[in-house]
C-alpha positions in Angstrom: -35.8 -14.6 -30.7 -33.3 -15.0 -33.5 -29.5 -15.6 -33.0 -28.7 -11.9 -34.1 -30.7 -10.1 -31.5 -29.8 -12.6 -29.1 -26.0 -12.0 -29.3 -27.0 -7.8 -29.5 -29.1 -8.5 -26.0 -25.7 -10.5 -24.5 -23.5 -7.6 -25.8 -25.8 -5.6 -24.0 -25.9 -7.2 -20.8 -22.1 -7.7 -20.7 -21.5 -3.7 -21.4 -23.5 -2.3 -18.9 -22.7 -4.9 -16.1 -19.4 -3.7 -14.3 -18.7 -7.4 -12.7 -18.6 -10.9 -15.0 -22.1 -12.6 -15.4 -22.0 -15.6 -15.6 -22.9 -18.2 -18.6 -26.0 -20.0 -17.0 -27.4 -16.4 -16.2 -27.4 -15.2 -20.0 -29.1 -18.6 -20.5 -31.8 -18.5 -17.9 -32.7 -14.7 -18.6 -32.7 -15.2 -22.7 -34.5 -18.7 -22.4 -31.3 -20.8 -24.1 -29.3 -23.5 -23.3 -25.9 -22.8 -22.2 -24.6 -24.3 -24.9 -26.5 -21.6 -26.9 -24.8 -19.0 -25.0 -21.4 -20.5 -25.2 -21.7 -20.4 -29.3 -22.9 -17.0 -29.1 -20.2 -15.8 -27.1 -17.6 -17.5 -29.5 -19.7 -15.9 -32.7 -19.4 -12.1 -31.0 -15.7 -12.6 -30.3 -15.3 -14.2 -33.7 -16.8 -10.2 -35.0 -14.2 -8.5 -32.8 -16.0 -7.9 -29.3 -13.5 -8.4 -26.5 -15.3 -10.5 -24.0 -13.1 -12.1 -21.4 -13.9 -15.7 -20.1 -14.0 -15.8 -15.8 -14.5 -18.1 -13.3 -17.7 -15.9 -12.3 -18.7 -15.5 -16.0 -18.2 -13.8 -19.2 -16.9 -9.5 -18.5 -16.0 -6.6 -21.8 -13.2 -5.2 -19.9 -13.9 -1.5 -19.3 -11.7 0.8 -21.7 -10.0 3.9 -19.7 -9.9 6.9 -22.2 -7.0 8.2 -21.4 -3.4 7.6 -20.4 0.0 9.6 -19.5 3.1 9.2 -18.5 4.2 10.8 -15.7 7.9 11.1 -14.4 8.5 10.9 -10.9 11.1 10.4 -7.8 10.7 9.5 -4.2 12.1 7.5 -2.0 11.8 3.4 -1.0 10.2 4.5 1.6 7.5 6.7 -0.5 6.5 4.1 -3.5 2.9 3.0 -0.8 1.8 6.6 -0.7 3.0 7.6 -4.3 0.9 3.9 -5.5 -1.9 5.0 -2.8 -2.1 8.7 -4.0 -2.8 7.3 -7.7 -5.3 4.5 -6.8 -6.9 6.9 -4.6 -7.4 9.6 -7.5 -9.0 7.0 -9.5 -6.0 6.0 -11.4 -4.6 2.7 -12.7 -1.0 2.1 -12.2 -0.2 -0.3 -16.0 3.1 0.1 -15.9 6.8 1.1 -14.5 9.6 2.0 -16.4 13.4 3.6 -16.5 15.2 5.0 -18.6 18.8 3.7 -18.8 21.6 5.9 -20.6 22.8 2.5 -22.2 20.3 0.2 -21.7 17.5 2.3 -22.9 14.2 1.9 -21.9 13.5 -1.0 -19.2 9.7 -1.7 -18.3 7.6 -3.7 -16.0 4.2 -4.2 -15.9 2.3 -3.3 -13.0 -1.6 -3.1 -13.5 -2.3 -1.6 -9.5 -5.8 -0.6 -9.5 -6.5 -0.5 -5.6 -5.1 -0.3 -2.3 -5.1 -3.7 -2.2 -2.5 -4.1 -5.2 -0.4 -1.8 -3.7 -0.5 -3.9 -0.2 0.4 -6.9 -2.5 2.9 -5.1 -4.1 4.7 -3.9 -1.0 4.7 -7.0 0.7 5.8 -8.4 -2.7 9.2 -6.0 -2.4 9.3 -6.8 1.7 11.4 -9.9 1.1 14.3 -8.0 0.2 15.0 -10.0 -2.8 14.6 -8.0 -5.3 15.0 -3.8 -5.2 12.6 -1.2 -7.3 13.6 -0.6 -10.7 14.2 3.1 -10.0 17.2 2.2 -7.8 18.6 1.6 -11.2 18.6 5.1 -12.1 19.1 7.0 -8.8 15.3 7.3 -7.8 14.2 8.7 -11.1 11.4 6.6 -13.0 8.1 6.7 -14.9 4.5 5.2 -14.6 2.2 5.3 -17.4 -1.1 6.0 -15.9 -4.6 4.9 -17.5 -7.8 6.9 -16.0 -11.6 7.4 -17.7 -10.9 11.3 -17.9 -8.0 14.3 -18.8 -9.4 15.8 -15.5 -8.7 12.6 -12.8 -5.2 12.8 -14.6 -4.5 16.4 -14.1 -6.2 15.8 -10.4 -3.4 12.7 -10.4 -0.7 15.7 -11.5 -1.4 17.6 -9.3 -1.4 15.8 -6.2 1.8 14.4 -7.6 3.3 17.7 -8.0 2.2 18.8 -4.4 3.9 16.0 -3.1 6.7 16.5 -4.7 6.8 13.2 -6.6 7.1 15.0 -10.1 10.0 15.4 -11.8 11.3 17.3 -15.0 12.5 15.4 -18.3 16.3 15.9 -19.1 18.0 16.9 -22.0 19.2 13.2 -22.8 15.7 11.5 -22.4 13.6 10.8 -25.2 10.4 12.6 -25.0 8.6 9.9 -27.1 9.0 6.5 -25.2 6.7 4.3 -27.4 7.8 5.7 -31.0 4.1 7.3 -31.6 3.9 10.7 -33.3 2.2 12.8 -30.5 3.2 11.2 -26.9 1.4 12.5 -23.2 4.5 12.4 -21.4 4.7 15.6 -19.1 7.6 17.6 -19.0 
């Protein structure tokens, strides 16, 4: 087999496998050295495939199709079940931000995917060190949420709404938070 439709066969493998595989597994099922492999994975990033070196193996990080931002409020008390309810729904917390009348927008990445993040997270903020970035503006902040569909993010909505989480953009708030033309902020 040649070195083109080997490195079609690893893209392959690595897109339809949903954990890493590792090196010396594309080497014993394509009949190569490892060395061979490592080349070939270097020559397919070198053509613009994002693979992502592991310690159990070589992963193409899933793409989520769509995002929005989604204003909320709740409690200290609340941010488990508001992470839990989002996780739960299939969602992927990336990111929290505020926005600060003078300061403008202040961000943190976040990147929960599970409720095991958000047990990290919360026993993260248990130390009392450090208080959420919402306390900065009086509860109100945003999450921009990353999911493989419109429909688990209208499902994340409206569980979000029920709960009372939601909350409505004010006049002094920029609608666009990232400077793109259209943005998926809800109002």
């Amino acid at each position: 087999m040649n070195g083109e439709i080997r490195r079609a066969k690893i893209e392959n493998i690595l897109k339809s496998s949903a954990v890493p595989v590792p090196g010396v597994t594309l080497a014993k099922d394509l009949d190569v050295s490892r060395q061979i492999i490592v080349s070939d994975i270097a020559l397919l990033r070198a053509n613009g495939l994002t693979i992502l070196s592991t310690n159990k193996g070589y992963i193409i990080p899933k793409q989520s199709a769509c995002q929005r931002v989604f204003k909320v409020i709740h409690t200290d008390d609340q941010v488990g079940e508001e992470l839990s309810l989002i996780v739960d729904n299939g969602g992927v917390v990336k990111d929290v931000f505020v926005y600060h009348k003078v300061y403008g927008v202040i961000r943190a990445d976040m990147n929960i995917r599970t409720r095991r993040n958000v047990k990290k997270f919360l026993e993260g903020l248990s130390s009392g060190s450090s208080s959420l970035l919402k306390n900065v503006t009086g509860g109100y902040h945003y999450h921009t949420i990353e999911a493989e569909s419109e429909e688990i993010l209208d499902d994340i909505q409206n569980e979000l709404a029920e709960k009372g989480f939601l909350a409505k953009l004010q006049d002094y708030e920029p609608v666009d938070f990232w400077g793109e033309e259209e943005s998926n902020t809800n109002v």
